[in-house]
C-alpha positions as CSV (number, residue, x, y, z in Angstrom):
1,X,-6.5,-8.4,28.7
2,X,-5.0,-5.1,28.2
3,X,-3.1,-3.6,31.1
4,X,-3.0,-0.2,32.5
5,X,-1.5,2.3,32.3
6,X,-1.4,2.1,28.5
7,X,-3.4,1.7,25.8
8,X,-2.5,-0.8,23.0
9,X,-5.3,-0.8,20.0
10,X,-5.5,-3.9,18.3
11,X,-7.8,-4.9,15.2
12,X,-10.2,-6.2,18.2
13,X,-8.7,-5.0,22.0
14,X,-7.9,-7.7,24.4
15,X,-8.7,-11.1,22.2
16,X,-6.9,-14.3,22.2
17,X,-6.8,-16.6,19.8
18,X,-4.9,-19.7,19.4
19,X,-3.7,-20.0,15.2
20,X,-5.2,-22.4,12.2
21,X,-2.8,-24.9,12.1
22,X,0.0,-24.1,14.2
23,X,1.3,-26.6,16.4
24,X,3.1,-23.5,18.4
25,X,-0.1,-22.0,19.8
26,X,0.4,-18.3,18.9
27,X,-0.8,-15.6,20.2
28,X,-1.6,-12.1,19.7
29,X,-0.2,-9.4,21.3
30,X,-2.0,-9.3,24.6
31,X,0.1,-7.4,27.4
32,X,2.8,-4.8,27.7
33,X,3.7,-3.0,30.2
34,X,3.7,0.7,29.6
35,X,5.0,2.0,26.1
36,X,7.3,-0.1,24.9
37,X,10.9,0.5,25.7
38,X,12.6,-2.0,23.7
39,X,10.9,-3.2,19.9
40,X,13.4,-6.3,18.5
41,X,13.1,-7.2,14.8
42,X,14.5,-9.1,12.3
43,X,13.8,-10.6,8.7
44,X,15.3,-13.8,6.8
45,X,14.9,-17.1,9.0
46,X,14.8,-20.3,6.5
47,X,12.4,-22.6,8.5
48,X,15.1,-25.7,7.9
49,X,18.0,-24.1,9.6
50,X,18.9,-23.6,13.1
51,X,18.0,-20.2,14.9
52,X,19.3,-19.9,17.6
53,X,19.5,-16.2,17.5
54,X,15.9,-16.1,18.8
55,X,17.2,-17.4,22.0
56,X,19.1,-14.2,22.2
57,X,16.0,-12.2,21.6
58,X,14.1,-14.0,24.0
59,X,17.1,-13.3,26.9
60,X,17.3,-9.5,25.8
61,X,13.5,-8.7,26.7
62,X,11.9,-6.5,24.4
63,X,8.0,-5.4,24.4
64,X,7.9,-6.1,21.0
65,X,9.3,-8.4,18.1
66,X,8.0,-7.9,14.5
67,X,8.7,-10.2,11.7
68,X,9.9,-7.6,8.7
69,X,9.5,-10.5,6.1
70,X,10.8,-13.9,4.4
71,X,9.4,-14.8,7.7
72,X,10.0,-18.5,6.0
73,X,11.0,-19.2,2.7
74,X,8.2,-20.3,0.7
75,X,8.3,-19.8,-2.7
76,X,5.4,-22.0,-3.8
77,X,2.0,-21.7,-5.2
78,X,0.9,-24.6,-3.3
79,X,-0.9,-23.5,-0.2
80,X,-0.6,-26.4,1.9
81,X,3.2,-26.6,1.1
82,X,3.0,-22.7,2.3
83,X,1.3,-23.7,5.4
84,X,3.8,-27.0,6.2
85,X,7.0,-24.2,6.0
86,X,4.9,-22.3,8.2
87,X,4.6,-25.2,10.8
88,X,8.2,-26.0,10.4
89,X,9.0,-22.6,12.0
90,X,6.0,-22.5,14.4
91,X,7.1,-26.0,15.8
92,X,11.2,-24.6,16.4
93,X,11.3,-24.1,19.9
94,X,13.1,-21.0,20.2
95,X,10.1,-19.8,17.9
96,X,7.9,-21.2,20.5
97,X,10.1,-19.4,23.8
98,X,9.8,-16.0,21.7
99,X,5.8,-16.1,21.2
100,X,5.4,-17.3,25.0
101,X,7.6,-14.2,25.9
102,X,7.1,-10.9,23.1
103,X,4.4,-9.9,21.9
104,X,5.1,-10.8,18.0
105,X,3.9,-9.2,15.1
106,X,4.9,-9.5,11.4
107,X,4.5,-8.5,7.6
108,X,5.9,-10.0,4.9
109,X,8.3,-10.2,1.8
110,X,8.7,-12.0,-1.2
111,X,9.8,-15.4,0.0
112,X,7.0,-15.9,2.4
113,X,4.5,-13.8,0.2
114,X,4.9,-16.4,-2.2
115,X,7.4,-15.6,-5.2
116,X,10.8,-14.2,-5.2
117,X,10.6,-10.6,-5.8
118,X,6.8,-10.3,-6.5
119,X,4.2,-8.1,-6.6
120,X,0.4,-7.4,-7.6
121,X,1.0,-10.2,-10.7
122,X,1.3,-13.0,-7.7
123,X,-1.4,-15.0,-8.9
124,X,-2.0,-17.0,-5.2
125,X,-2.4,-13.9,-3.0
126,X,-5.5,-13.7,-1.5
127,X,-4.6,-17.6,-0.4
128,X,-0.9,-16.6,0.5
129,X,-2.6,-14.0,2.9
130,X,-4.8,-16.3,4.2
131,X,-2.1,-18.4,5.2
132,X,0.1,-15.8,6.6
133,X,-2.8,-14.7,8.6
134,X,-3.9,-17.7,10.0
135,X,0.0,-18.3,11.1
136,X,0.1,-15.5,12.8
137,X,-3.4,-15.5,14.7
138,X,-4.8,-12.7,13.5
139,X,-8.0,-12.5,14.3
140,X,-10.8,-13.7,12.3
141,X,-13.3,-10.6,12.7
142,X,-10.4,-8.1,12.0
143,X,-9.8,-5.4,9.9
144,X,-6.7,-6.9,8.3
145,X,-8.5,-10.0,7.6
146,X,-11.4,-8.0,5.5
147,X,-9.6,-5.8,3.0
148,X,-7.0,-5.9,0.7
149,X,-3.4,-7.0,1.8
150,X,-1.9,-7.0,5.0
151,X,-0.9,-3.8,6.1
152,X,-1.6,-2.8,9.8
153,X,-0.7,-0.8,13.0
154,X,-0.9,-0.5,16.4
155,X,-0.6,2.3,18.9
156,X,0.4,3.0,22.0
157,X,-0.4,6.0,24.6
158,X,1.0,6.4,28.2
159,X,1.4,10.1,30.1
160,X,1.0,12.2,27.3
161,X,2.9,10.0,24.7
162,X,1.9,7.9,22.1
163,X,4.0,5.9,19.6
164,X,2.7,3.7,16.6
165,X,4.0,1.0,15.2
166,X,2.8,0.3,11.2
167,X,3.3,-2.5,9.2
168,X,3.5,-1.4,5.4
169,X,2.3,-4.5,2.8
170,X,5.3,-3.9,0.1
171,X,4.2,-7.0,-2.1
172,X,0.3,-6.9,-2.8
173,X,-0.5,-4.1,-4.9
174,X,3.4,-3.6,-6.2
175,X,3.8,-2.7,-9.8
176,X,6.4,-5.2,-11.7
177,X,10.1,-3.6,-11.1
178,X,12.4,-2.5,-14.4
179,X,15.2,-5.2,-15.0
180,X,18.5,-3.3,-15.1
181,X,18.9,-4.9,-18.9
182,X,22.5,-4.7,-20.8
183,X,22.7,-0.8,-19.2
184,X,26.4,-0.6,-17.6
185,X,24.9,2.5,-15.8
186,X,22.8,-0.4,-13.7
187,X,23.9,-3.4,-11.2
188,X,22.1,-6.5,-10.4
189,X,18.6,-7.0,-10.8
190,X,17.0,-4.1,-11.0
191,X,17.1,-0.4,-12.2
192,X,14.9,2.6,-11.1
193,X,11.6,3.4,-13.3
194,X,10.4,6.7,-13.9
195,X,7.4,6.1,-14.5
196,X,5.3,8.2,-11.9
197,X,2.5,5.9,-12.4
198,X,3.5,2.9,-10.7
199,X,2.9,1.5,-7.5
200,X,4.8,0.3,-4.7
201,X,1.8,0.4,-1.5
202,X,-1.5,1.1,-4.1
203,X,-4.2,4.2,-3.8
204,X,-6.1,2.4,-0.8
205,X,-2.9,1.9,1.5
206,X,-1.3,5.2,0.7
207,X,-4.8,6.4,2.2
208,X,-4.7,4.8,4.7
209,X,-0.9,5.5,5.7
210,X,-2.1,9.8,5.4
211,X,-4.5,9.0,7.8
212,X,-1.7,7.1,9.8
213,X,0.5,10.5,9.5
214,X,-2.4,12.6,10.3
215,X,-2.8,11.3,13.9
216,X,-0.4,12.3,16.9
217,X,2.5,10.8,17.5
218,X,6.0,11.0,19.0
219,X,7.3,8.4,17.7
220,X,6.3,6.2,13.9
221,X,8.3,3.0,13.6
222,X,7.2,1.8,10.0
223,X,8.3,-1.7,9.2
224,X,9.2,-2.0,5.4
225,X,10.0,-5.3,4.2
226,X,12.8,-3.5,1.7
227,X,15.0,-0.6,2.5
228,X,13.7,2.8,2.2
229,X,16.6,5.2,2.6
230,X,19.9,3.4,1.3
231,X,21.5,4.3,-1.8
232,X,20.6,2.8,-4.9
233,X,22.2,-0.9,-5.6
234,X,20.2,-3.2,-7.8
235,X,18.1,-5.1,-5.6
236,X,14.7,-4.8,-4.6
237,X,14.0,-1.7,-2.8
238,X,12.1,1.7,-2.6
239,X,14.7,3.1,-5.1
240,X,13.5,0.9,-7.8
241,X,10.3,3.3,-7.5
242,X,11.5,6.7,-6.9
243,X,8.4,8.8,-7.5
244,X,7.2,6.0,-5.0
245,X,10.2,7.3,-2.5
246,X,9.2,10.8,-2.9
247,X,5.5,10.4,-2.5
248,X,6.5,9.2,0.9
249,X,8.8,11.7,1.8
250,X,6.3,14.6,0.6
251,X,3.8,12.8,2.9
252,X,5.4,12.7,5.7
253,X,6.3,16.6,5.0
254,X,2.7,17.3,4.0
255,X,1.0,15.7,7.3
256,X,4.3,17.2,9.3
257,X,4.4,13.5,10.9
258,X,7.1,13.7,13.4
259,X,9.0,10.5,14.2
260,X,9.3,8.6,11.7
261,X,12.1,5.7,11.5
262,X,12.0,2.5,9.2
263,X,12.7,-1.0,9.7
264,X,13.7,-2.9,7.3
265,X,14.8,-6.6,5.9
266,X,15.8,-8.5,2.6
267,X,19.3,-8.3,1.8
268,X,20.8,-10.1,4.2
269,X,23.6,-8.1,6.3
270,X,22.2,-5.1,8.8
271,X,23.3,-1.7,8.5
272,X,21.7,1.6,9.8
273,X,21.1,4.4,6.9
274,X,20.3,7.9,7.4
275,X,19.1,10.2,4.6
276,X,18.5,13.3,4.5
277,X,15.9,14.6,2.4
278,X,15.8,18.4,1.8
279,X,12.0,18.5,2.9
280,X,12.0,16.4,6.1
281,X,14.3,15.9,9.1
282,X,16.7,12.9,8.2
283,X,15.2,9.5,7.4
284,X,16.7,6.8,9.2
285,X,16.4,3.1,8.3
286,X,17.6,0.5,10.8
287,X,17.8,-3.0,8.5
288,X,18.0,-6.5,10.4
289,X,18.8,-9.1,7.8
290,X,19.4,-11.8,8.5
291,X,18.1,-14.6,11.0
292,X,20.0,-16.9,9.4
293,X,20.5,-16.2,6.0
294,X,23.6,-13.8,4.9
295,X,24.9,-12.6,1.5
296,X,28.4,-12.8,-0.4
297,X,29.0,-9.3,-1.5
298,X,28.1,-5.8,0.5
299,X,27.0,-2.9,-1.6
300,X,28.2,0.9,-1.0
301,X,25.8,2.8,0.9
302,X,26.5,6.3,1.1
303,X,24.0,6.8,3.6
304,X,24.7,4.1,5.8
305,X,26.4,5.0,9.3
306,X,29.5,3.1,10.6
307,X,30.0,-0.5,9.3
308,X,27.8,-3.2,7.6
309,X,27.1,-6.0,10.1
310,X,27.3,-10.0,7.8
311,X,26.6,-12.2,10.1
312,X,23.0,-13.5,11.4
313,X,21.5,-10.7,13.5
314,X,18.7,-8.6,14.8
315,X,17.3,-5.2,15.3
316,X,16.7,-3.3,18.6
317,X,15.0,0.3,19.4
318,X,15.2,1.3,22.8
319,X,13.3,4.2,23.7
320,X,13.9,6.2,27.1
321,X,10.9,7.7,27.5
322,X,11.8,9.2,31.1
323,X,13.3,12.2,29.5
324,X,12.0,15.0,28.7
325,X,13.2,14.4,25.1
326,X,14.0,10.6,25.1
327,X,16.6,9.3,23.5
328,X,15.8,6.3,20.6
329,X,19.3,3.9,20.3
330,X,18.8,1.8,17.3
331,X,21.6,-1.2,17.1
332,X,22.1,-4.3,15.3
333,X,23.1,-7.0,17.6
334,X,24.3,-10.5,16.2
335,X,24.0,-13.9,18.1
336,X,25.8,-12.9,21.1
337,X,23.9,-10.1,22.1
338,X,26.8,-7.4,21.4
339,X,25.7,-4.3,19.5
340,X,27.7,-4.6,16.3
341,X,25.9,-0.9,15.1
342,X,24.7,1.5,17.0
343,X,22.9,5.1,16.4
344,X,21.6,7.4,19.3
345,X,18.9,10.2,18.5
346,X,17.0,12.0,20.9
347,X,12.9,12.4,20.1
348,X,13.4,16.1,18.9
349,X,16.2,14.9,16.2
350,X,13.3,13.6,14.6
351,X,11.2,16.1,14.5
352,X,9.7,18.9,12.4
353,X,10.0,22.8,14.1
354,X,7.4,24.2,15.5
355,X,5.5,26.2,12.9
356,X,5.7,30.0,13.4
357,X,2.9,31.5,15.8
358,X,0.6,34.5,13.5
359,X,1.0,36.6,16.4
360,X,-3.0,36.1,17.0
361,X,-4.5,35.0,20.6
């Protein structure tokens, strides 16, 4: 049931359900006291290794853990191979002590979408969502379940406050990326296309993310399985789509949506990035990656604060909301708990001025 004094909507309030085909019994989120202080997140767990930074999670008690992405690594058309990788990590039990604990929600990436790096052309999707869906105990009546994708959100209101939590779908209606070619302008995979046409969330999630914006709150967490406000480095990311970027950034502007902060997975090695934009206040981007996988270079980031963390770790917001303008800490912790990045901002760093009064009564 949902407890007072808060309000968390879900695609149906208050139900439980147990999950097709998981041994680990998972559960939607159900109960959290008050608005939540602390949201954990992290992205990259292969379902054969060890994870034994979930214990750490589980000992740091946060309201909230969401899944950014390559959740498992699937990389199969074959559904029932999909859903075996699935069990795999549903039957760890450090898995099994986080879901008992958190309330856990998640969207996904490439690896557990399906493909490495793919979009709309992903010819098993619909299945893949399925799946993922049944995995994670959504609900079968639910919103999420009925249209396109998986994108989501949930809110949460106590005294006056309100902060929502949104889960972006960055694979399903994704326009194929430009290769970076023979270009020595270019690194790695992947170059970024002009071309204002293409799509990185589709007409009917962009829609759905203005009416998102349009609503009050003080504070947006928006998980993104790939980084939104890096600098440019080859792999997959919103810079491969810049009108994409800016369509975002003119959104948030347009709908004056204060309190926006990304999370973000994929390239295994955390790092907090803040942009700022010219039209907004700065954009910041806390990305967790990963549970256990890491990566053998580290690209420049210009917009990235303090150092690059490259060892298996996860993200933490805290949120003081018993100040008059809380603060929001975002960290990257690694397996021993220690913040290895850190970033204070207070509530009002985050948001647009007031617009000027008329004068009128």
């Amino acid at each position: 049931m949902i407890m007072n004094p808060f309000i968390l909507l879900l695609p149906l309030v208050g139900l439980t359900v147990s999950c097709a085909g998981n041994d680990a019994g998972i559960r939607q989120p159900a109960e959290v006291r008050g608005l939540p202080v602390q949201v954990a997140f992290g992205s990259c767990g292969h379902q054969d290794k060890p994870q034994p930074i979930l214990d750490t999670v589980v000992r740091q008690k946060p309201d909230l853990f969401v899944y950014l992405g390559d959740n498992i690594y699937g990389d199969t058309e074959s559904m029932s191979l999909l859903a075996a990788k699935y069990r795999k990590l549903g039957a760890k039990p450090g898995f099994q002590a986080l879901r008992r604990s958190v309330a856990v929600v998640a969207t996904w990436d490439d690896h557990d979408y399906g493909r490495n790096d793919a979009g709309k052309e992903y010819p098993k999707k619909e299945e893949s969502k399925k799946v993922f869906l049944d995995f994670w105990g959504e609900p079968v009546p639910s919103e999420r379940r009925r249209r396109k994708g998986i994108y989501t959100h949930y809110d949460f209101e106590e005294k006056g406050r309100r902060m929502q939590l949104i889960l972006l779908d960055s694979r399903t209606f994704r326009d194929p990326l430009m290769k970076a070619g023979e270009d020595s302008r270019f690194k790695n995979d992947y170059r970024p296309d002009p071309n204002p046409q293409k799509t990185l969330l589709g007409p009917d999630q962009w829609q759905w993310l203005e009416e998102r914006f349009r609503e009050p709150a003080d504070l947006r967490i928006i998980a993104s399985s790939i980084q939104f406000s890096h600098e440019y480095n080859g792999w997959e990311s919103w810079t491969n789509l810049p009108a994409q970027q800016k369509k975002m950034l003119d959104l948030i502007s347009a709908t004056r949506a204060n309190g926006v902060v990304f999370i973000s997975g994929d390239v295994h090695w955390g790092e907090i990035s803040r942009r700022p934009t010219g039209s907004t206040y700065p954009i910041h981007d806390v990305t967790s990656s990963g549970l256990t996988e890491t990566w053998p270079t580290l690209e420049p980031n210009r917009y990235r604060l303090g150092k690059a963390y490259r060892k298996a770790n996860f993200g933490l917001i805290r949120i003081d909301w018993n100040q008059s303008d809380p603060t929001v800490t975002m960290q990257i912790r690694g397996v021993d708990g220690v913040p290895q990045v850190e970033k204070e901002v207070r509530i009002s760093d985050l948001s647009f001025p007031p617009l000027p009064s008329d004068g009128s009564n």
